[in-house]
C-alpha positions as CSV (number, residue, x, y, z in Angstrom):
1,X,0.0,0.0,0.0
2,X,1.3,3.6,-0.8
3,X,2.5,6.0,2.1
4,X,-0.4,8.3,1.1
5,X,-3.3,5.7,1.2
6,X,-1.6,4.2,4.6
7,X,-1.7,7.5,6.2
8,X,-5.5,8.3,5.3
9,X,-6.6,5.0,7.0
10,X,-5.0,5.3,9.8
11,X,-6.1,8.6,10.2
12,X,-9.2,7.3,9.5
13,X,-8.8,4.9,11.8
14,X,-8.0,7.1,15.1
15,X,-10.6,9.5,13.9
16,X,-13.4,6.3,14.6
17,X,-11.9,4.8,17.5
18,X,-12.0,8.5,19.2
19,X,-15.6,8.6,18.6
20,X,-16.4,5.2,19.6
21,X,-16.6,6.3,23.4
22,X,-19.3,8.8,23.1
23,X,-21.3,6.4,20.6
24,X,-21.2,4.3,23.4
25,X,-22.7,6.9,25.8
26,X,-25.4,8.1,23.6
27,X,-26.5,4.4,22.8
28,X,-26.9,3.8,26.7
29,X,-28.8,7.2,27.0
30,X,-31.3,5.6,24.5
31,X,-31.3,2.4,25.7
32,X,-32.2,4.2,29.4
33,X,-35.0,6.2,27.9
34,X,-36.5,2.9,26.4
35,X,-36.4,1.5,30.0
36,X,-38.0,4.6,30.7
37,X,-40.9,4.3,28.5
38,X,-41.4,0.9,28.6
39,X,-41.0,0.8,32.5
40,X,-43.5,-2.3,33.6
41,X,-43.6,-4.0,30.7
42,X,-41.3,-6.3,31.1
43,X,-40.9,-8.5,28.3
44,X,-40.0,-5.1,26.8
45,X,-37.5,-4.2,29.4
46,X,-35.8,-7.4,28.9
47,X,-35.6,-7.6,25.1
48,X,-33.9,-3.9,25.2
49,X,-31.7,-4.8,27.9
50,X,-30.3,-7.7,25.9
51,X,-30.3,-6.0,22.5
52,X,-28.4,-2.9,23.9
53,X,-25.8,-5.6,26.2
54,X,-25.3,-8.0,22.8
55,X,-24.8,-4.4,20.7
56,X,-22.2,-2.5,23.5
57,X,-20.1,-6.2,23.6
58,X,-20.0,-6.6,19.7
59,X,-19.4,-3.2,19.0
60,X,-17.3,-2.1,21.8
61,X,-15.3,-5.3,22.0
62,X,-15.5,-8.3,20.2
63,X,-15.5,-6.6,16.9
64,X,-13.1,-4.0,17.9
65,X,-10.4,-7.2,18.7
66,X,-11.4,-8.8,15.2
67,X,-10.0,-5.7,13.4
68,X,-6.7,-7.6,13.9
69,X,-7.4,-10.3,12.8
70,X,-9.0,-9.5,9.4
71,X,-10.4,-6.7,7.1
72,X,-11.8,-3.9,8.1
73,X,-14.6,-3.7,5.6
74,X,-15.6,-7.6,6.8
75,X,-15.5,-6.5,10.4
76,X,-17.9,-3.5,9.5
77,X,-19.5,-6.1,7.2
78,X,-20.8,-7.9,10.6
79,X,-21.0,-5.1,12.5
80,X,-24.0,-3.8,9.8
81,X,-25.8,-7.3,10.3
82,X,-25.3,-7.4,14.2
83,X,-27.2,-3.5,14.4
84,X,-29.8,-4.6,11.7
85,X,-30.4,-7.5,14.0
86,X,-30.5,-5.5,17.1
87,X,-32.5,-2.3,15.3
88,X,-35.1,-4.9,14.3
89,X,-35.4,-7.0,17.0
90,X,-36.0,-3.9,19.7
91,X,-38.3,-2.5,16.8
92,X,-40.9,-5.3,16.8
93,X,-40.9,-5.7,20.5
94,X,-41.4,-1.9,21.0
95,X,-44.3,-1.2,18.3
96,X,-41.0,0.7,16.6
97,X,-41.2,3.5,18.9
98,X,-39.6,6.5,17.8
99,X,-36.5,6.2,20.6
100,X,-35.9,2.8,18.4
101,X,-35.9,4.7,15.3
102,X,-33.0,6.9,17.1
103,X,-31.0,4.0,16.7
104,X,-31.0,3.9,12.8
105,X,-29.4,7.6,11.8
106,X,-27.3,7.6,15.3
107,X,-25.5,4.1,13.7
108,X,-25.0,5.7,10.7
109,X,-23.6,8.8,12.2
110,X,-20.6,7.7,13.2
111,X,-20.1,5.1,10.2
112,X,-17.5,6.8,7.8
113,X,-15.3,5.7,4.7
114,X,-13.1,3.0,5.8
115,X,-13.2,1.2,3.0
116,X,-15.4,1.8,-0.4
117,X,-18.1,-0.5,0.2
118,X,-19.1,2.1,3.4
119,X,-22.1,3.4,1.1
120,X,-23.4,0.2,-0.5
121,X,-23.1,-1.2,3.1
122,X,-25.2,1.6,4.8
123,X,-28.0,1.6,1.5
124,X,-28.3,-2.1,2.8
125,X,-28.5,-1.1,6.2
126,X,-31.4,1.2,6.0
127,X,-33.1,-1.0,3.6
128,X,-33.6,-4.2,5.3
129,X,-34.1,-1.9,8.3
130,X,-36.6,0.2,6.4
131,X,-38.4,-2.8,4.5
132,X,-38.8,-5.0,7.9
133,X,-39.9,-1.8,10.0
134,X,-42.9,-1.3,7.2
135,X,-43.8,-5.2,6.6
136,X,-44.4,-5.0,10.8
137,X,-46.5,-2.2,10.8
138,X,-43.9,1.1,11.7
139,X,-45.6,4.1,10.3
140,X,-44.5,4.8,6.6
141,X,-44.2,8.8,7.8
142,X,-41.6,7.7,10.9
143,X,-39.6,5.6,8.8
144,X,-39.3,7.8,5.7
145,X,-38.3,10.4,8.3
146,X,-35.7,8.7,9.9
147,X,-34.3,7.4,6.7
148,X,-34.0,11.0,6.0
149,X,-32.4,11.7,8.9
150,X,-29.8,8.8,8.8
151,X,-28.9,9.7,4.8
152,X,-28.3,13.3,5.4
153,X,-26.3,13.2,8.6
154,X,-24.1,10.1,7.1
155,X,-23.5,12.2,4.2
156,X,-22.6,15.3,6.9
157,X,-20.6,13.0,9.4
158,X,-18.4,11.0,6.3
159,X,-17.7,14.8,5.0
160,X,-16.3,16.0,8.1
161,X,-14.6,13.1,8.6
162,X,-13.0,13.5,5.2
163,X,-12.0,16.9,5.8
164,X,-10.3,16.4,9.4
165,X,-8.2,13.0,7.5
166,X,-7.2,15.6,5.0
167,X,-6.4,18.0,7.7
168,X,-4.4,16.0,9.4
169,X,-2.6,14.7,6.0
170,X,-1.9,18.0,5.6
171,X,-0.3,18.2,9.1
172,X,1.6,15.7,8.2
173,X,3.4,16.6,5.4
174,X,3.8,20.1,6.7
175,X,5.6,18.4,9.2
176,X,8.0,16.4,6.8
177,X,8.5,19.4,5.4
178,X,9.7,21.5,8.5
179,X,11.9,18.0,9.2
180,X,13.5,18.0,6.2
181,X,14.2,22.0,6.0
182,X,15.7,21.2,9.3
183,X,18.2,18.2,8.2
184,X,18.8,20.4,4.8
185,X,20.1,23.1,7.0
186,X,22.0,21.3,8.9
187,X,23.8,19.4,5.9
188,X,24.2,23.4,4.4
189,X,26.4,23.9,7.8
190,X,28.2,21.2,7.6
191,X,29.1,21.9,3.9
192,X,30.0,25.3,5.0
193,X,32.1,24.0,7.5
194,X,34.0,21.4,5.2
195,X,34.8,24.4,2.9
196,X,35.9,26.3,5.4
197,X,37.7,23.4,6.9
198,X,39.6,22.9,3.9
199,X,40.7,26.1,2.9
200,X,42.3,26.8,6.1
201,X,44.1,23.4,6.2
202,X,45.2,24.0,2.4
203,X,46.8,27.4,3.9
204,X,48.5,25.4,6.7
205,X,49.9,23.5,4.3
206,X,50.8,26.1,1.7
207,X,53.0,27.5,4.1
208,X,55.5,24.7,4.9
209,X,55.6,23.0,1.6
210,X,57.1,26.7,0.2
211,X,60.3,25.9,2.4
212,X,60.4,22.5,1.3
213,X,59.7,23.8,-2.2
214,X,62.5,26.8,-1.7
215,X,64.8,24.2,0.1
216,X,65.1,21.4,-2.7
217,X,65.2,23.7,-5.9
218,X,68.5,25.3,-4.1
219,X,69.8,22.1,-3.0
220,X,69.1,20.8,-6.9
221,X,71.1,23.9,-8.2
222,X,73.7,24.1,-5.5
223,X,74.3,20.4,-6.4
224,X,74.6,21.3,-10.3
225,X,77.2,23.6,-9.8
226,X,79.4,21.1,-8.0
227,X,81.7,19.7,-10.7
228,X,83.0,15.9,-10.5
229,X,80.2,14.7,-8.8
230,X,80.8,10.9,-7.1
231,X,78.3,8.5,-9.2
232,X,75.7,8.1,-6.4
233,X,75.0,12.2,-5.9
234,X,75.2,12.4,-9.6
235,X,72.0,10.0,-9.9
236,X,70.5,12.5,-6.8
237,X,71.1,15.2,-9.3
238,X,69.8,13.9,-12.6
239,X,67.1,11.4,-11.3
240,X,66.3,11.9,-7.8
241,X,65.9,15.5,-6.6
242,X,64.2,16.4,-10.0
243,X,61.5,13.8,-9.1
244,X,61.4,15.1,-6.0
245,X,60.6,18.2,-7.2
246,X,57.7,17.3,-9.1
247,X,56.3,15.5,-6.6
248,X,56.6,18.5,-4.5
249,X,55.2,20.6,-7.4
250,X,52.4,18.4,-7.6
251,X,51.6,18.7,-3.6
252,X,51.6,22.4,-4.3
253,X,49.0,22.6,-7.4
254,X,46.6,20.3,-5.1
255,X,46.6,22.8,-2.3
256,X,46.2,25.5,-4.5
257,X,43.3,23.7,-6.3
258,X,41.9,23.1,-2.8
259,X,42.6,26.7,-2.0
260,X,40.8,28.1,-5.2
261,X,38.0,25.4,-5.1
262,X,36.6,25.7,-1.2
263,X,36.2,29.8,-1.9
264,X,32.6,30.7,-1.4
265,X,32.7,34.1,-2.8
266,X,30.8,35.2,-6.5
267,X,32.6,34.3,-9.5
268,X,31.8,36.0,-12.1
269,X,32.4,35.5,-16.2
270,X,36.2,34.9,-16.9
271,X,38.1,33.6,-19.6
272,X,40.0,30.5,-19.0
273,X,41.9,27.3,-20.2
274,X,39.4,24.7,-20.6
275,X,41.7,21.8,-20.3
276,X,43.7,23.3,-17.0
277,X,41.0,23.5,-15.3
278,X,39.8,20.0,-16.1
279,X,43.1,18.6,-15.1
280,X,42.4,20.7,-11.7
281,X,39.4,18.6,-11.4
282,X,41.1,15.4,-11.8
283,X,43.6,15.9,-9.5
284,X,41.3,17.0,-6.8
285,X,39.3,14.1,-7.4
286,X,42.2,11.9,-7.5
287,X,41.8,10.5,-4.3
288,X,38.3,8.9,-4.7
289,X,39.7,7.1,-8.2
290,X,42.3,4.8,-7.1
291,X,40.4,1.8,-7.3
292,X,39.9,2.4,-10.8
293,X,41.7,2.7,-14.2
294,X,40.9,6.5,-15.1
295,X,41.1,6.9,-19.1
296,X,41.6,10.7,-20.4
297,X,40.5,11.4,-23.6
298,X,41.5,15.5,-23.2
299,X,41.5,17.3,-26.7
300,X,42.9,20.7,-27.0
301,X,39.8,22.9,-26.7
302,X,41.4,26.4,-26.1
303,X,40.0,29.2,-24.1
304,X,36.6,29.6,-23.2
305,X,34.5,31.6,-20.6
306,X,33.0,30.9,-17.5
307,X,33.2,30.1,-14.3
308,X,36.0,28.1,-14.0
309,X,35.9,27.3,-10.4
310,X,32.0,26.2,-10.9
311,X,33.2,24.3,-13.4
312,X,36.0,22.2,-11.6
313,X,33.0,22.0,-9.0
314,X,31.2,20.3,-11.6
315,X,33.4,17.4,-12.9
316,X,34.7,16.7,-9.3
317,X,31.3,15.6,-8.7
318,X,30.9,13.5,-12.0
319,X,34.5,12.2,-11.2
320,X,33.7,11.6,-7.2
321,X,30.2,9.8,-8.0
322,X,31.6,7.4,-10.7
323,X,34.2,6.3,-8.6
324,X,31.6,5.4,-5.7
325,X,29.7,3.5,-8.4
326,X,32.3,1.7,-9.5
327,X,34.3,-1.3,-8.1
328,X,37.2,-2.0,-8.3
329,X,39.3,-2.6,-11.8
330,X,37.0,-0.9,-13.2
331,X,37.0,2.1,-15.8
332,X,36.4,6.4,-15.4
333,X,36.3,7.8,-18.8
334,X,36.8,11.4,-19.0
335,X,37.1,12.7,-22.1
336,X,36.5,16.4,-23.5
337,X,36.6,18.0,-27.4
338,X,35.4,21.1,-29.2
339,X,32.3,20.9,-31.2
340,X,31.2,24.0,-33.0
341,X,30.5,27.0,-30.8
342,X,30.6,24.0,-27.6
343,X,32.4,22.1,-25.6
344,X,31.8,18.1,-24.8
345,X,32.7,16.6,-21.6
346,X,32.2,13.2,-20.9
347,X,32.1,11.6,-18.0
348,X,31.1,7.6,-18.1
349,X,31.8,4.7,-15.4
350,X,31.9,1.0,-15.5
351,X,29.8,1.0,-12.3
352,X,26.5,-0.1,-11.1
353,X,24.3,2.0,-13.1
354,X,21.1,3.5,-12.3
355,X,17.3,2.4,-12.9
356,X,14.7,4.6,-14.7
357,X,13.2,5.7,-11.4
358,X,16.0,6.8,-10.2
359,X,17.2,8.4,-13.5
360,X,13.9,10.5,-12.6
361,X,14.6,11.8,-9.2
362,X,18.7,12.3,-10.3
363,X,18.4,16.1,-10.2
364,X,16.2,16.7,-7.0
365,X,17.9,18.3,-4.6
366,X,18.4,15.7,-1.7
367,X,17.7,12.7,-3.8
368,X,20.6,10.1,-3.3
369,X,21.0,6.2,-3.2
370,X,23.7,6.7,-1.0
371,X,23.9,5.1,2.6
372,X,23.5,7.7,5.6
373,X,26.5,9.6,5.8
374,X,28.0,9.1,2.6
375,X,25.6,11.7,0.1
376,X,23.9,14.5,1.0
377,X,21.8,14.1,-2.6
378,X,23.1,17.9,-3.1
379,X,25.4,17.1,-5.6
380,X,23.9,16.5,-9.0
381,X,21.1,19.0,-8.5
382,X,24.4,21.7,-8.0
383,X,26.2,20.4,-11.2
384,X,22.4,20.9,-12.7
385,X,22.2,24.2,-11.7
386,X,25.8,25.3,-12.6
387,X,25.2,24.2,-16.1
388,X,21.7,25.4,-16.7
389,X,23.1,28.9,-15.7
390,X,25.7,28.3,-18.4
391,X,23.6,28.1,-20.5
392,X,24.3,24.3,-21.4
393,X,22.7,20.9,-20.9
394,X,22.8,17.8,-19.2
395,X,22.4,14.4,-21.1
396,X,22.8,10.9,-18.9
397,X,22.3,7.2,-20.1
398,X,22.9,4.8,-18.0
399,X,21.6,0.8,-17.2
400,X,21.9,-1.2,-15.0
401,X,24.8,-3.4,-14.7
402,X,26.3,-1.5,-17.3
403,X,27.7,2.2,-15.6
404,X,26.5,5.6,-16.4
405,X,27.3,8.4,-18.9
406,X,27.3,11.9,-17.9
407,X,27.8,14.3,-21.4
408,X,27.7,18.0,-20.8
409,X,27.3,20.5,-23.6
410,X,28.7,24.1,-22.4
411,X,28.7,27.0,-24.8
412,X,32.1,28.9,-25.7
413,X,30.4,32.1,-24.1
414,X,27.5,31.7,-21.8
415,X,24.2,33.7,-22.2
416,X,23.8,37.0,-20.6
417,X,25.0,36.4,-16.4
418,X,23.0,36.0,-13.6
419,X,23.6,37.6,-10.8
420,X,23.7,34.7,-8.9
421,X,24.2,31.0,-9.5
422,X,22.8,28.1,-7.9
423,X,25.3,25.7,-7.2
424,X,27.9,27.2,-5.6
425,X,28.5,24.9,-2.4
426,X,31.3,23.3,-2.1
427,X,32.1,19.5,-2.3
428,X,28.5,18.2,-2.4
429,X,28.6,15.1,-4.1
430,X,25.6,12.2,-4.4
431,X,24.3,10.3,-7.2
């Protein structure tokens, strides 16, 4: 059964179960005023007494417990034929007095859509008790007024009760809602913080790798000038330091990367090398690809303009996500080319794939697949919006089984700028 559905019933459900106490009080102030009327005829007396006993323990209880154990449109099922029974029975031994006639549009009162058989059920209900009261002399005016009676303020009591289900439907999901502003605030902070986090340890790093940097260049030169090197400092100079140095090098351009990447200031329209700052995006994304063979396909496509940080922001996200959905010894594709007046990324995994459901929900902001703790379901809906401000498009296929591809179309100059851009979080990444 759906959520939605559920949650009607079982609103439904409380809404009768809440009632069920004062039924029960106003069917015993009845039953009293029978006893009053019929005071000294006891044959009367008695049938009432038993009638209203057999009704209160079948409604109250035993019916009530079989709600657990089956439907409940068969439980109201018997719950119709035990008050026809009872209606009828008290009718013929009272001459259908009118406080009997109470009985049929105060059942029907607090009978309300359960199931959809509620209305053919309660037409059956007054019919038999309609057709039985007139074949055993009731007075055609009483029972065609109580009939009345019992339609109108059924129709009355089932609309009311529709309305207060949908109130409290509504309740509900206002409530989800306020529940999941809440947990999307609180994944903005911690996004916030992350950024923050790693700009300032890219700066604390920045400054010591600059001495190490300063330090092995001049020990590299110094070494250079020293002539008639023995053979094993000659290798340091030609093989080792050099190495060194672009390992160091490399250390550097990642913290700078990191640096540039976790501002959260505006960015507005530059010009910029396309293929640097893809590279930028690889290496930053590095680390979530070493379980997997990562294939470039990088074609010289020149300057273009943009945002080049959004853009970095982007592919790591494409790059991060296809390495999650991946296993090991598998394959990350990235490959880029001019095409016209646009560039091509492409972006495409070996991985798990995705279903057409999912393929549905991909850009929704908080939509993930991901276990607790490892997506916040920002990321695709930021690399949406980044684009789409671009001025370019999105276009994923993917099966499953059989990985995912991610092709981007970006324009050599985007359309006029907005002022602002959605998508300009850092580091939110889910598929």
């Amino acid at each position: 059964m759906d959520d939605q559905p559920r949650s009607a019933v079982q609103a439904a459900e409380r809404v009768q179960r809440g009632i069920q106490g004062i039924a029960g009080i106003g069917a015993t102030t009845v039953n009293l005023a029978l006893f009053v009327a019929f005071w000294g005829q006891w044959r009367v007396v008695l049938v009432v007494a038993g009638v209203g006993v057999v009704l209160a323990l079948g409604n109250g209880l035993v019916l009530e417990w079989l709600v657990g154990k089956t439907s409940r449109a068969r439980v109201e099922a018997m719950r119709m034929v035990l008050n026809v029974a009872g209606i009828t029975l008290a009718g013929i031994h009272t001459g259908w007095s009118v406080l009997v006639w109470v009985f049929v549009p105060y059942n029907m009162l607090w009978y309300f859509g359960l199931d959809p058989w509620v209305r053919p059920r309660m037409a059956l209900y007054l019919g038999v008790i309609t057709t039985v009261a007139l074949s055993t002399g009731a007075e055609p005016v009483t029972a065609v007024a109580f009939s009345l009676i019992g339609i109108f303020g059924y129709l009355v009591s089932e609309k009311r009760g529709s309305l207060l289900t949908q109130k409290h439907e509504e309740l509900e999901r206002a409530h989800q809602e306020l529940q999941q502003l809440h947990q999307r605030a609180l994944e903005q902070e911690r996004l916030s913080s992350l950024g923050l986090m790693a700009a300032s340890v890219a700066h604390e790093i920045n400054n010591p790798m600059s001495y190490v940097t300063s330090n092995v260049d001049s020990l590299l030169q110094d070494m250079r000038d020293v002539p008639d090197l023995p053979g094993p400092l000659k290798e340091y100079v030609d093989d080792v330091l050099p190495a060194t140095l672009d390992g160091i090098k490399q250390v550097n351009a990642i913290v700078s990367d990191l640096r540039r990447f976790s501002r959260g200031d505006f960015e507005g329209y530059v010009s910029y090398d396309f293929t640097a700052e893809v590279r930028t995006a690889l290496r930053i994304a590095r680390s979530q690809l070493g379980h997997v063979r990562v294939e470039e396909a990088l074609a010289e496509v020149g300057r273009v303009t943009g945002r080049p940080r959004q853009l970095v922001q982007v592919l790591v996200n494409l790059l991060v996500n296809a390495g999650q959905a991946t296993p090991s010894g598998g394959v990350v594709h990235l490959g880029t080319r001019r095409e016209g007046n646009q560039v091509r990324v492409e972006v495409r995994d070996t991985g798990s794939g995705m279903s057409e459901e999912t393929k549905r929900h991909l850009f929704e902001p908080f939509f993930t697949t991901k276990p607790p703790g490892l997506g916040t379901g920002l990321g695709l809906s930021v690399v949406h919006g980044i684009i789409k401000a671009h001025g370019g498009r999105i276009e994923v296929e993917s099966e499953l089984g059989k990985g995912t591809c991610f092709t981007l179309y970006l324009p050599n100059v985007p359309p006029l700028p907005a002022e602002k851009t959605s998508g300009a979080n850092l580091l939110a990444a889910g598929r």
